[in-house]
N, C-alpha and C positions, 0 to 999 in steps of 0.2 A: 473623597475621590474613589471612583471604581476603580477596580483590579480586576483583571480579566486574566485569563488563561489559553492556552495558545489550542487552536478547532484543530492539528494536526498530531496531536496526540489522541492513541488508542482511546483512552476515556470519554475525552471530550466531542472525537468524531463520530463516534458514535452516539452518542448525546442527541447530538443536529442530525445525522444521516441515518441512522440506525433505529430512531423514534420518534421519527416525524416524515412522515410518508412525504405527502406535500413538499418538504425543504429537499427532501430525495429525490425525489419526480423534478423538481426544478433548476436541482443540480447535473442529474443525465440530463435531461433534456437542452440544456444549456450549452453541455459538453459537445452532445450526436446533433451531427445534423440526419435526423432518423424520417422514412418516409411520410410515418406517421405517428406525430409526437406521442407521449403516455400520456393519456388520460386518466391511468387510477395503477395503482401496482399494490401487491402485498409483499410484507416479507418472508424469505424461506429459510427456515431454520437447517442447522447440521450441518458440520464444519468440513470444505472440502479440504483445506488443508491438514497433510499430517502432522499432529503435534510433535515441535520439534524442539527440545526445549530451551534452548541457547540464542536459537536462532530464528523462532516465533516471535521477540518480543517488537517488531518492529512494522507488523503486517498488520495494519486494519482491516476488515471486511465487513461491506455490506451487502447482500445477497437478495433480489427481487424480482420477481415477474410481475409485466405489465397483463393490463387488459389482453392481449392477445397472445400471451403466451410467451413473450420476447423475455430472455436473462438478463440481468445484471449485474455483475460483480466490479463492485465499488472498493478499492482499495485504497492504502494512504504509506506509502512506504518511506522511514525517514533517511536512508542512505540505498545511494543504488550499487546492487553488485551484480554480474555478469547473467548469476543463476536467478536473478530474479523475472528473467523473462519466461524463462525453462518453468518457474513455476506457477506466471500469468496463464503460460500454455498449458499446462496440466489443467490448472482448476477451470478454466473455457471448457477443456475436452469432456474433462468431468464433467460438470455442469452441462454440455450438451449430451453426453450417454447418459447419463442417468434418466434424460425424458423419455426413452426405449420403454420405462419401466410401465406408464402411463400412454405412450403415444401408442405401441405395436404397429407401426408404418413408417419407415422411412420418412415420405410424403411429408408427414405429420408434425417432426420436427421441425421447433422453432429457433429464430440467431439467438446465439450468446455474444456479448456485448460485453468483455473486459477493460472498466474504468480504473488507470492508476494514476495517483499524483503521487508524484518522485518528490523530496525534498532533497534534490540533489542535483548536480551537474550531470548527465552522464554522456552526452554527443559534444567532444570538444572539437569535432571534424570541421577545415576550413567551409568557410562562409555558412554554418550553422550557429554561430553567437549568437543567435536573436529566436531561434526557431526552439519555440518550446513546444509545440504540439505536433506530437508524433502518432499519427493512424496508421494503422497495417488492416490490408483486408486480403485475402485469397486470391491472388489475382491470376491471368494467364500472362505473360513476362512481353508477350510480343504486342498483344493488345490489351489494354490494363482495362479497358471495360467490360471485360469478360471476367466474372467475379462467380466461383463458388463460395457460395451464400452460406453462413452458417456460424460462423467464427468471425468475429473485429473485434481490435484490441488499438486501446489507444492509450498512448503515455504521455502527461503532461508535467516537464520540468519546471517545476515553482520556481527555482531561483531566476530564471530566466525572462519569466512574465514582467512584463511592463505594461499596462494599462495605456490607452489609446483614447479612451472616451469614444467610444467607436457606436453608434444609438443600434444600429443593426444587430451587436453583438451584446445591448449592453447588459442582462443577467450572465452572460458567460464571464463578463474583464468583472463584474461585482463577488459573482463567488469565489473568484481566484483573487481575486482583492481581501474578503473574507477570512481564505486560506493563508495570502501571504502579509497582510498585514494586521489583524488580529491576533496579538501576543501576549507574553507575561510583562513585558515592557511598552504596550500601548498605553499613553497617555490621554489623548484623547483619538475618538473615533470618526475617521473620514467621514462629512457631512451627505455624501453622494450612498453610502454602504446604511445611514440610519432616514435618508427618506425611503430607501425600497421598503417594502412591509416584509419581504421574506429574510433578506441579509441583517435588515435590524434586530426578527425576532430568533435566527441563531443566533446573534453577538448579545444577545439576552441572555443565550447559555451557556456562554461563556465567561458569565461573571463570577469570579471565585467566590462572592456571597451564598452563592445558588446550590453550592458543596457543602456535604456533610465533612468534618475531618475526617471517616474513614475515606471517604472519596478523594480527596484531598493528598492523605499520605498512598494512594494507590496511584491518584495521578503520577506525583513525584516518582515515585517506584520504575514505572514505565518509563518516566524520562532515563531513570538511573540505568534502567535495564538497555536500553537503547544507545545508550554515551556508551555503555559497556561492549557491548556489541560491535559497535564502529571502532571504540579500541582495539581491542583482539583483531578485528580483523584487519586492521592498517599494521597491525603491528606484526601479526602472521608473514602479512606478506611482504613487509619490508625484510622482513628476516628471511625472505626468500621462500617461503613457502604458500603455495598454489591458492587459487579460492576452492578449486574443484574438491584438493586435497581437504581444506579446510571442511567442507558443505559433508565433505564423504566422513569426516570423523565425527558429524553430528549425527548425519541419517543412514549412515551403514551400521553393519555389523560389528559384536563387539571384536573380533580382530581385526578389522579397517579401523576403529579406535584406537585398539592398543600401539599399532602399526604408526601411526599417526601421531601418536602422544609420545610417543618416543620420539619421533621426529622433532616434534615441539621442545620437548627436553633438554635433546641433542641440542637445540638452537640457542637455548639456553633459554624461556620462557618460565615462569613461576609454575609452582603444584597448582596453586590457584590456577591459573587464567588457563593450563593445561586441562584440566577439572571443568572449568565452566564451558571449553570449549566441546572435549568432547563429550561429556556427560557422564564420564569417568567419575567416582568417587574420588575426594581427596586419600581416603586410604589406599583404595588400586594405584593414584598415580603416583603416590608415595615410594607405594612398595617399585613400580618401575622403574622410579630414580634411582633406587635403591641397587636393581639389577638383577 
């Protein structure tokens, strides 16, 4: 019997998206309904995000320009939290200034195009139960076809997908079929996701045969690092403290840390999870308990 491994873990997304142009190209394309599909894209290397270290483990990125110069940043996020849009926003911006460096015109610059799939609930708003695919584009508020161009970012909630068998759409409902039912607990594989030749041959790489055991105990790791993550922060904020406060004790300064890890302390949180939180050594957060 195969065993397979789940395509929305950092390892493995990367695997399918991040080194195999084609399955990439198939997956945007699938996603935008763009003027003019990609016909070839390369990847770009250099990480727009800052390394953060608690709170990186749960961001995939794939990064690529088509034939015409068009961005795209392909993410795979396993829990949604509020600042994760704040930093879809950033890495579009980035990834549109930095073309300055090569373009020297205005003019010249081409859209960025931010892909994420959420492995998460995050729009509980009435009559939104059904609606996983969320696009945002620059629009003017009074007439929405009036679009500065430049920036679209689109979010799609996996848990939410429901497959349609829809022929018009049907690579977009197979690689979201892909994402959401290729796991560590598949049994056997939908027979509609192994006659496509693109959705078969990623669930080819998803076979844990196909892993070295380093690869293997790294995958695991990433899982652990990301359960870890959703702990602390459900747990933070049950205990009443902020996500902002939270995000500020990983990426501020070290007294926005100190400040913060007191607070945690105060709350009554372990030297651990205080430490992993904000990057705090266990001996600093030690000595804080201490006073």
């Amino acid at each position: 019997m195969v065993h397979y491994l789940d395509p929305k873990n950092d390892l493995t997304f990367k695997r399918v998206f991040g080194e195999h142009k084609h399955l990439c190209m198939s997956l945007i394309n699938s996603m935008l309904t763009l003027d003019a599909p990609i016909v070839s894209l390369e990847y770009q290397t250099g990480e727009l995000i800052p390394e953060i270290s608690d709170l990186r483990n749960s961001i995939v990125d794939v990064r690529c320009t088509d034939e015409n110069g068009r961005q795209f940043i392909v993410e795979m996020q396993m829990h949604w939290s509020e600042s994760f849009k704040s930093r879809v926003l950033l890495n579009a911006s980035k990834a549109y200034v930095r073309q300055l460096d090569r373009a020297k015109d205005f003019v010249l610059l081409q859209p960025v195009y931010a892909i994420n799939f959420v492995n998460d609930t995050f729009d509980r708003s009435p009559g939104m139960e059904n609606e996983y695919y969320h696009y945002y584009k620059i629009v003017n508020i009074r007439d929405t076809e009036k679009q500065i161009k430049g920036l679209e970012f689109l979010f799609v909630e996996l848990p939410k997908f429901k497959p349609l068998n829809r022929a018009e759409k049907k690579l977009h409902e197979l690689w979201l079929r892909f994402l959401t039912e290729i796991n560590e607990s598949t049994e056997g594989v939908p027979q509609a996701l192994i006659d496509n030749e693109l959705t078969c041959e990623a669930i080819s790489y998803m076979e844990r045969a196909a892993y070295t055991k380093e690869q293997l105990d790294a995958y695991d790791q990433r899982k652990i690092d990301a359960m870890t993550e959703r702990g602390i922060i459900i747990d933070a904020q049950n205990k009443g403290i902020t996500e902002g406060r939270i995000r500020g004790a990983a990426e501020g300064k070290i007294e926005g840390k100190i400040e913060v890890a007191l607070n945690m302390l105060n709350y009554g949180m372990s030297v651990d999870d205080v430490s992993k939180m904000t990057g705090l050594s266990i001996q600093q957060t030690e000595e804080l308990k201490k006073g």
